[in-house]
C-alpha positions in Angstrom: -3.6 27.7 -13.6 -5.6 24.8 -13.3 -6.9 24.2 -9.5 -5.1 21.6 -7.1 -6.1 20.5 -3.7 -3.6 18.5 -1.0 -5.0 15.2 -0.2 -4.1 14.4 3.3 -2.5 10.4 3.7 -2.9 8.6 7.0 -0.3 6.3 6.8 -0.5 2.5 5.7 0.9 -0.5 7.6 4.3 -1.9 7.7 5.7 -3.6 4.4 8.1 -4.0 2.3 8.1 -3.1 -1.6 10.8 -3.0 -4.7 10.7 -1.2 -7.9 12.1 -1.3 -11.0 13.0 1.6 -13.1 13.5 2.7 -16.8 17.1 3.4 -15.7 17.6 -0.2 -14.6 17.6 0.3 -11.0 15.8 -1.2 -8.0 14.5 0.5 -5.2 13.3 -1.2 -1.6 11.0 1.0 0.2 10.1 0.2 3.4 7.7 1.4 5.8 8.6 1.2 9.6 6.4 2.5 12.8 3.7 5.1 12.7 2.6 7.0 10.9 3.5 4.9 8.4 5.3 6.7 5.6 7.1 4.8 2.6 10.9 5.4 2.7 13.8 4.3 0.2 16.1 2.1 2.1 18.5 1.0 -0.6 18.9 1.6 -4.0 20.8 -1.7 -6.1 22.1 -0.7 -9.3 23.6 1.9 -11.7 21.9 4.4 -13.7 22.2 3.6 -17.4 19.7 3.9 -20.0 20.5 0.9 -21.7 20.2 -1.5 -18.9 16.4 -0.8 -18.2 14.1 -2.8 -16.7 11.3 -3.9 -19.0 10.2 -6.7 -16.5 10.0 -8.6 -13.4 9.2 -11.5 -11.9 9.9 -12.3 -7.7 9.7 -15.7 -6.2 8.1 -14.9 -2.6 10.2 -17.1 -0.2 10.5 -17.0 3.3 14.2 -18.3 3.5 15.5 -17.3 0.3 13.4 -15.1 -1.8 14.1 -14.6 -5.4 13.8 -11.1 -7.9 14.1 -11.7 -11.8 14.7 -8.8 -13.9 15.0 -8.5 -18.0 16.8 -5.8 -18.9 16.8 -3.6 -21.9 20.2 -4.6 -23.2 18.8 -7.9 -23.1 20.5 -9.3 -20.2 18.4 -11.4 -17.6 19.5 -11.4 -14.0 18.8 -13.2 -10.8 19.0 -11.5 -7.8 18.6 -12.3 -3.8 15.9 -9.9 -2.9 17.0 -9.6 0.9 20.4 -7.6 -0.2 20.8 -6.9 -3.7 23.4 -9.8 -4.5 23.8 -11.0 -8.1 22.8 -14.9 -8.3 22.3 -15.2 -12.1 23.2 -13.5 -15.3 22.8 -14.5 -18.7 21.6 -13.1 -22.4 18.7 -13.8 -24.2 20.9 -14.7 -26.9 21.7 -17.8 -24.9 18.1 -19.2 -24.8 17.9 -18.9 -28.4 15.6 -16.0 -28.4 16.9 -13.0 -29.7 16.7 -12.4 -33.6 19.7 -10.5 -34.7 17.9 -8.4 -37.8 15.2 -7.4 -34.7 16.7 -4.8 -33.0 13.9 -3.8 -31.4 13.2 -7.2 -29.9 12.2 -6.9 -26.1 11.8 -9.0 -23.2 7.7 -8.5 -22.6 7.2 -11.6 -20.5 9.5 -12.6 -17.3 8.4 -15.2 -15.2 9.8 -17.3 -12.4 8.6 -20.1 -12.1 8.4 -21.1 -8.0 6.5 -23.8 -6.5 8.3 -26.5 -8.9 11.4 -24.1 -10.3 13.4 -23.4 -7.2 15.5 -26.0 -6.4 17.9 -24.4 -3.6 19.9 -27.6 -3.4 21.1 -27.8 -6.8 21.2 -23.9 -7.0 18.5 -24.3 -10.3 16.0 -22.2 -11.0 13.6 -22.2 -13.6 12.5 -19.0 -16.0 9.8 -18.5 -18.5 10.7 -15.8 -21.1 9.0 -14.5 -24.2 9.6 -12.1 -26.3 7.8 -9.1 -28.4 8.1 -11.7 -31.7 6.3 -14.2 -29.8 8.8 -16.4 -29.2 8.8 -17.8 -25.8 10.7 -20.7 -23.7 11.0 -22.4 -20.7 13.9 -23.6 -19.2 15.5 -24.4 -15.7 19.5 -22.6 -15.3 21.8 -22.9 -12.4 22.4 -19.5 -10.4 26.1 -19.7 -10.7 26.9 -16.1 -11.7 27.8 -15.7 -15.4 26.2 -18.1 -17.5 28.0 -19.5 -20.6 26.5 -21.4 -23.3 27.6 -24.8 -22.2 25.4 -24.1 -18.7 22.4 -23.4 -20.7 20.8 -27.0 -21.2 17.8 -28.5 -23.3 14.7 -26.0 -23.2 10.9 -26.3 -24.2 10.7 -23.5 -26.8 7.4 -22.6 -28.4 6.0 -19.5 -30.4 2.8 -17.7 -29.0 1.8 -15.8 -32.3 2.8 -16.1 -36.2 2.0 -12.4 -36.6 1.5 -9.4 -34.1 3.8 -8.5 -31.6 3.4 -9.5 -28.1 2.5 -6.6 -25.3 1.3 -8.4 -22.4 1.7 -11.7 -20.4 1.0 -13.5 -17.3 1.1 -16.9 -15.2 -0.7 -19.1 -13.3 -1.1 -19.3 -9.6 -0.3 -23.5 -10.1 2.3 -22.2 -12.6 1.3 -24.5 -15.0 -1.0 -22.3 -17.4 0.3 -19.1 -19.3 -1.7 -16.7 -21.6 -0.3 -13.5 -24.1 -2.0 -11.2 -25.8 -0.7 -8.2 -27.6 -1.6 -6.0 -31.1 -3.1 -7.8 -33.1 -3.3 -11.1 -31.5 -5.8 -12.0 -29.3 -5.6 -13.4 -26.3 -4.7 -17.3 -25.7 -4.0 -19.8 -22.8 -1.2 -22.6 -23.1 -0.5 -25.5 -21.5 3.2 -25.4 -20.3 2.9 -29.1 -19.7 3.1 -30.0 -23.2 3.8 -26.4 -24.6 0.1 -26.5 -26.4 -2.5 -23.8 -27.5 -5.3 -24.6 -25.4 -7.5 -21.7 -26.3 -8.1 -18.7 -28.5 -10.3 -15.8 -27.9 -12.8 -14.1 -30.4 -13.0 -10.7 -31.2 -16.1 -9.1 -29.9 -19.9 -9.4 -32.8 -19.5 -6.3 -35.0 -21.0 -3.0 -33.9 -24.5 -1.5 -35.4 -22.2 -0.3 -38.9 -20.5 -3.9 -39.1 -17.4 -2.8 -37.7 -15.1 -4.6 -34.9 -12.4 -3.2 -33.2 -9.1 -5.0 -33.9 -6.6 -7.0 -31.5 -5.0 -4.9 -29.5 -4.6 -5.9 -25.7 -2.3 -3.5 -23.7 -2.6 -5.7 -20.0 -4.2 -9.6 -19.3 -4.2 -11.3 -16.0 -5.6 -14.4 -14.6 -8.9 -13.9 -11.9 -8.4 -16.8 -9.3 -5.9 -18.5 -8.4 -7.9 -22.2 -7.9 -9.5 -21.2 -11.6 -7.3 -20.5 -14.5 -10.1 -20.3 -16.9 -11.0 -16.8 -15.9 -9.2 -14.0 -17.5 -9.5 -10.1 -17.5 -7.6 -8.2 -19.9 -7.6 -4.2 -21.2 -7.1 -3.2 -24.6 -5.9 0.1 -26.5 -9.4 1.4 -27.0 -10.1 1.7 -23.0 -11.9 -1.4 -22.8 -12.0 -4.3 -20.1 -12.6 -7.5 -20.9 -13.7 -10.7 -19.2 -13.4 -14.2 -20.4 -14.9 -17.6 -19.3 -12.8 -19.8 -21.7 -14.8 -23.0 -20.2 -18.0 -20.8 -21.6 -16.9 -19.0 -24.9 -14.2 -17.6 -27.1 -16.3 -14.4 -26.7 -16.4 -11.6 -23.7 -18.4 -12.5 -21.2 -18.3 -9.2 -20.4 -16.6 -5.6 -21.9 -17.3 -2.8 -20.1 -15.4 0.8 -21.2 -13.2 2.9 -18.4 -12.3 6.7 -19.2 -11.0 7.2 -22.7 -7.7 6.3 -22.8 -5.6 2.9 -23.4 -5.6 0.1 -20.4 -2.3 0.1 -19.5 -2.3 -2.2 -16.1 -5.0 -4.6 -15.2 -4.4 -6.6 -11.3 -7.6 -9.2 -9.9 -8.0 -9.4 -6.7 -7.4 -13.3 -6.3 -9.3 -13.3 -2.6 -12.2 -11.3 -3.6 -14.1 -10.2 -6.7 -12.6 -6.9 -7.7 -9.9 -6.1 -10.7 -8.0 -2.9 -10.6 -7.2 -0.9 -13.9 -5.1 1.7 -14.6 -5.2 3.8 -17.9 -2.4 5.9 -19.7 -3.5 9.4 -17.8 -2.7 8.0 -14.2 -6.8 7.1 -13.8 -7.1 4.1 -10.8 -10.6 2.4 -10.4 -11.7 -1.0 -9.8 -14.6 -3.2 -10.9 -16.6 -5.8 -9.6 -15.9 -8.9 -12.1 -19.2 -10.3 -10.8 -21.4 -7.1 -12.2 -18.9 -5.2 -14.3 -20.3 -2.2 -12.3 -17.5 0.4 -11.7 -17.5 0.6 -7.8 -14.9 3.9 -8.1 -11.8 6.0 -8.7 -8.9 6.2 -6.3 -8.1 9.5 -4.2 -5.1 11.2 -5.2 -4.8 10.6 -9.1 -1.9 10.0 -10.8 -0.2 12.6 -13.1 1.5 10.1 -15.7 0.8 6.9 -16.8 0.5 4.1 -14.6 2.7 1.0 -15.8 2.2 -1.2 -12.5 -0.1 -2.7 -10.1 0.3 -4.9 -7.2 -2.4 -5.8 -4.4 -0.8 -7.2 -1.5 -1.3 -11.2 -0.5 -2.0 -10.2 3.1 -2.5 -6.7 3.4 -6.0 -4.8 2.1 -3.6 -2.0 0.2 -2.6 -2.0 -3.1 0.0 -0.2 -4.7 0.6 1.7 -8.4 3.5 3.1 -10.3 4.3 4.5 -13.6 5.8 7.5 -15.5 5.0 9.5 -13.4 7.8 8.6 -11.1 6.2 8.4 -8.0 4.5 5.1 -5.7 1.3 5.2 -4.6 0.1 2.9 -1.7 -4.2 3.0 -1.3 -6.6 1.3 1.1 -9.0 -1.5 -1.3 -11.9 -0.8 0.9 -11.9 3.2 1.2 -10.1 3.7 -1.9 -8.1 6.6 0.0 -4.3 6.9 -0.5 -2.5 6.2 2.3 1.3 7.2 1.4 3.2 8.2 -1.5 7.3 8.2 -2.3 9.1 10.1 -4.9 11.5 7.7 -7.0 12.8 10.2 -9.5 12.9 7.5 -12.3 10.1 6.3 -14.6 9.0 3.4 -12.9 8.2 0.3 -14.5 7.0 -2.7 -11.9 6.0 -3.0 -8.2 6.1 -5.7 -5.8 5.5 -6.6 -2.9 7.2 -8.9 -0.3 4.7 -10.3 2.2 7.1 -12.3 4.7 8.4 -8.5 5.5 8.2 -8.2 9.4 8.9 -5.0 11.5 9.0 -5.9 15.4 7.8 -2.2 16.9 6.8 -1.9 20.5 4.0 -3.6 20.9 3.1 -4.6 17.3 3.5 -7.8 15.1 4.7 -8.1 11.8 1.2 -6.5 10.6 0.2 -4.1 12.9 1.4 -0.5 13.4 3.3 0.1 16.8 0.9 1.9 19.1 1.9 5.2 19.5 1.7 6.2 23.7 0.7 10.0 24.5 2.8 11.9 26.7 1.4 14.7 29.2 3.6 17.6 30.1 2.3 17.9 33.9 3.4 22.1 33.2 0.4 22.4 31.1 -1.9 20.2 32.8 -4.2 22.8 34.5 -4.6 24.4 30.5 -6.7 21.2 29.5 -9.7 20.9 29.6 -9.9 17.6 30.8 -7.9 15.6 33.1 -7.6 12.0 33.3 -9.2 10.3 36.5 -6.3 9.8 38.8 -6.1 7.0 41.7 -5.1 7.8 44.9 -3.1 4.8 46.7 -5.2 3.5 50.1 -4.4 1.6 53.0 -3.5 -1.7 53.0 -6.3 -2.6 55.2 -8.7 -1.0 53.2 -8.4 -1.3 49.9 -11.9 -0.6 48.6 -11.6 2.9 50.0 -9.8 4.3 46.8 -11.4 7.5 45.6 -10.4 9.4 41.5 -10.6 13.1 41.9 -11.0 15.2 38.2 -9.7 18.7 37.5 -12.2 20.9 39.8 -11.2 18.8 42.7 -7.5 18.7 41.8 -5.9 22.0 43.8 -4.0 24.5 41.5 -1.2 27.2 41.9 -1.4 30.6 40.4 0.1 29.1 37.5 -2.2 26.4 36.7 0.8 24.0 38.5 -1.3 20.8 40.0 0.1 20.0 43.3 1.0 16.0 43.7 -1.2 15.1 47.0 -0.8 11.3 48.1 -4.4 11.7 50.8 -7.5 13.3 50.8 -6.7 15.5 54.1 -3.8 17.2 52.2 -5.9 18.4 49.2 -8.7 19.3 52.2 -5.3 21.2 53.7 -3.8 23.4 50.8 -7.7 23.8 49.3 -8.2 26.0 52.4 -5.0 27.8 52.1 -5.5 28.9 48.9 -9.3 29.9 49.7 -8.0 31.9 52.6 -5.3 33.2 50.5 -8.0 34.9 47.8 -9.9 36.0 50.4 -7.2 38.7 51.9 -6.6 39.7 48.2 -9.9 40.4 47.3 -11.1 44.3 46.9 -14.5 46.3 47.4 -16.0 43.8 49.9 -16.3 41.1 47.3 -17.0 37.9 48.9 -16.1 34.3 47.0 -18.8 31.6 46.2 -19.3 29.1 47.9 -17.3 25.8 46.8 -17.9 22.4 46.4 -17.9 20.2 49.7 -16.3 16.8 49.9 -17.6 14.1 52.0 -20.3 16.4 53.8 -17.6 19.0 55.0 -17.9 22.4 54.9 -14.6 24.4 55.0 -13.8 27.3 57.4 -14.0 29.8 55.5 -17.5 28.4 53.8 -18.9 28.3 57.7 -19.2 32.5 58.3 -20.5 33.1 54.7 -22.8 30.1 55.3 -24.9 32.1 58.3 -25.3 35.1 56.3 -25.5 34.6 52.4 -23.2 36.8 50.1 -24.2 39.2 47.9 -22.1 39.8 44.8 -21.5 42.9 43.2 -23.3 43.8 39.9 -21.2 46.8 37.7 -23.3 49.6 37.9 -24.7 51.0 34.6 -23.5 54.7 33.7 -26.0 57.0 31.9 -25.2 58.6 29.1 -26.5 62.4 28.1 -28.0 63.5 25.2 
């Protein structure tokens, strides 16, 4: 059996995540206090095969926050991420997108559109869909339950490829940029202004035998969020890519991870690192500046990882895929903090970054403090105690003396004895001395103690004007 070793998780700070699943439903997993340990906290959704979720798009409001989901029947719904209710639900059939002799015609790209989209007075929201055909459009619907064909209004429709089939696609921090990629089609930026073709990549010069790899991006995402012309992008033949498109249609830079297919590419848009995941649950990250590989992440995955999210505040990221479980790590350390079981094959992760938890003592990003509790019953087993303060007179203040454990009077037991002055601990001290005096045996005498502020006890005064002797054990001789 092949060797496996636990990898301990500290715990990671409070948030608040959802995931989608190939069984179509969505999971919120929370994490409250400390440690902190992810937790399902509501489940929206039936199980049904059909109804998967091939992709997702959330509109990170504070007041009304928004989740978009495309199903595998091919049904696109609108949901109000705070409890689960049903806003918006319409087919792709409706937008004009679906071709009836294409069965197999999915949903790849999902996006919702928020900083100009979102219109909570009019109820209107706007989505960008595109399919595996390359097919995409853009177009703002009301989020008034069902959708019928008379709601579904004039649309800005385009098509991304004339051959290929689409696999990946992302959007724009400003929202007005897009770029698709997919096998055999490279990579390319558009202008969802005008709904133009503002740039094509180039496949990589030809190797030392002539040859080229073909198109065939699994995962593309955009670097900054200031800069769109900054892409990184994974392909089936375990390469990452980065392109300048204000430089050259070419790479800038292709550097090779493991040995398997890309499968989830995420930048970093505050810092200079892009996180890939690969189709045998491998996690590392890159510096975009270098293409040096900077390292793996602790605890690998067992499937293939379909999802990752860094958070907008929080240094953590998190990953999902097949095999069904969510993964939260630390970008600095690379060390997993928590994982949560799922049971589904999971498909996307997000996060929600206006979560708040008010613990005891914490804000919204900090982990409640957790306050240790001494059992006073045990206190004499420790090997330390903490200095305690005994209360003074009113009239002198300054006087206020801290006592450890060897000044601190004990029982039998190992019970310490709650003294309010300095002449009570001075009074039971004796006691007890006198006490183990009567008991002791063979003429042993005690030691002389310690003597607090200059004074000697009674019982240190007799042995002090002739000095004790103690008792060796004698050594017994053994015969030949």
């Amino acid at each position: 059996m092949p060797r496996t070793s636990a990898v301990e998780c500290p715990g990671c700070p409070p948030l608040r995540a959802m995931t989608t699943d190939a069984l179509g439903l969505i999971k919120v997993v929370e994490v409250h206090g400390n440690p902190g340990i992810l937790k399902v906290v509501e489940r929206w959704g039936q199980p049904d095969a059909s109804s998967g979720v091939l992709a997702a798009s959330y509109a990170d409001d504070k007041i009304e926050p928004l989740l978009a989901v495309a199903r595998k029947n091919g049904l696109v719904e609108i949901l109000n991420s705070l409890n689960g209710e049903s806003l918006c639900n319409a087919h792709i059939k409706q937008f004009g997108l679906s071709d009836t002799s294409h069965q197999d015609d999915h949903v790849v790209g999902l996006h919702l559109l928020k900083t100009k989209g979102i219109n909570l007075s009019s109820r209107a929201t706007t989505l960008l869909l595109c399919m595996e055909n390359g097919n995409a459009c853009l177009k703002s619907i009301p989020m008034s339950g069902v959708l019928h064909d008379s709601d579904i209004g004039s649309q800005m429709s385009f098509n991304v490829c004339s051959a290929g089939k689409i696999l990946c696609s992302s959007l724009a921090k400003s929202e007005n940029f897009a770029l698709f990629g997919g096998k055999g089609v490279e990579v390319n930026t558009w202008d969802l202004g005008n709904c133009t073709r503002i740039w094509t990549a180039k496949s990589p010069r030809p190797n030392s035998l002539g040859l080229s790899p073909p198109a065939w991006f699994t995962a593309a995402a955009f670097l900054s969020e200031e800069d769109h012309r900054k892409i990184a992008a994974g392909t089936n033949n375990h390469q990452v890519r980065l392109y300048d498109t204000s430089a050259q249609r070419r790479p800038v830079m292709s550097v090779d991870y493991r040995e398997t297919p890309i499968k989830a590419v995420c930048p970093d848009l505050h810092g200079y690192k892009v996180y890939v995941g690969n189709a045998t649950g491998d996690l590392g990250s890159f510096d975009i500046r270098t293409g040096k590989l900077l390292g793996g992440f602790t605890g690998k995955c067992s499937g293939s990882i379909r999802s990752i999210r860094k958070h907008p505040e929080l240094s953590v990221i998190a990953a999902c895929g097949l095999d069904c479980y969510m993964r939260v790590w630390d970008t600095n350390t690379r060390q997993l903090l928590s994982t949560v079981f799922l049971k589904q094959h999971l498909t996307n992760v997000i996060f929600d970054s206006h979560f708040s938890y008010q613990g005891p003592g914490g804000n919204r990003h900090d982990q409640p403090s957790a306050i240790p509790v001494r059992d006073d019953a045990n206190a004499g087993d420790d090997e330390s105690v903490e200095d305690e303060e005994l209360p003074s007179s009113h009239s002198k203040p300054s006087k206020t003396k801290k006592l450890d454990k060897e000044e601190l009077p004990t029982s039998g037991n190992g019970q310490v004895y709650k003294t309010k002055t300095t002449n009570e601990i001075k009074k039971r001290r004796s006691k007890i001395a006198s006490q183990r005096d009567d008991d002791d045996e063979m003429g042993e005498t005690t030691t002389q103690s310690e003597v607090e502020d200059g004074e000697m006890l009674p019982n240190q005064q007799k042995s002090s004007e002739k000095p004790s002797k103690r008792l060796k054990p004698k050594k017994r001789k053994v015969s030949a």
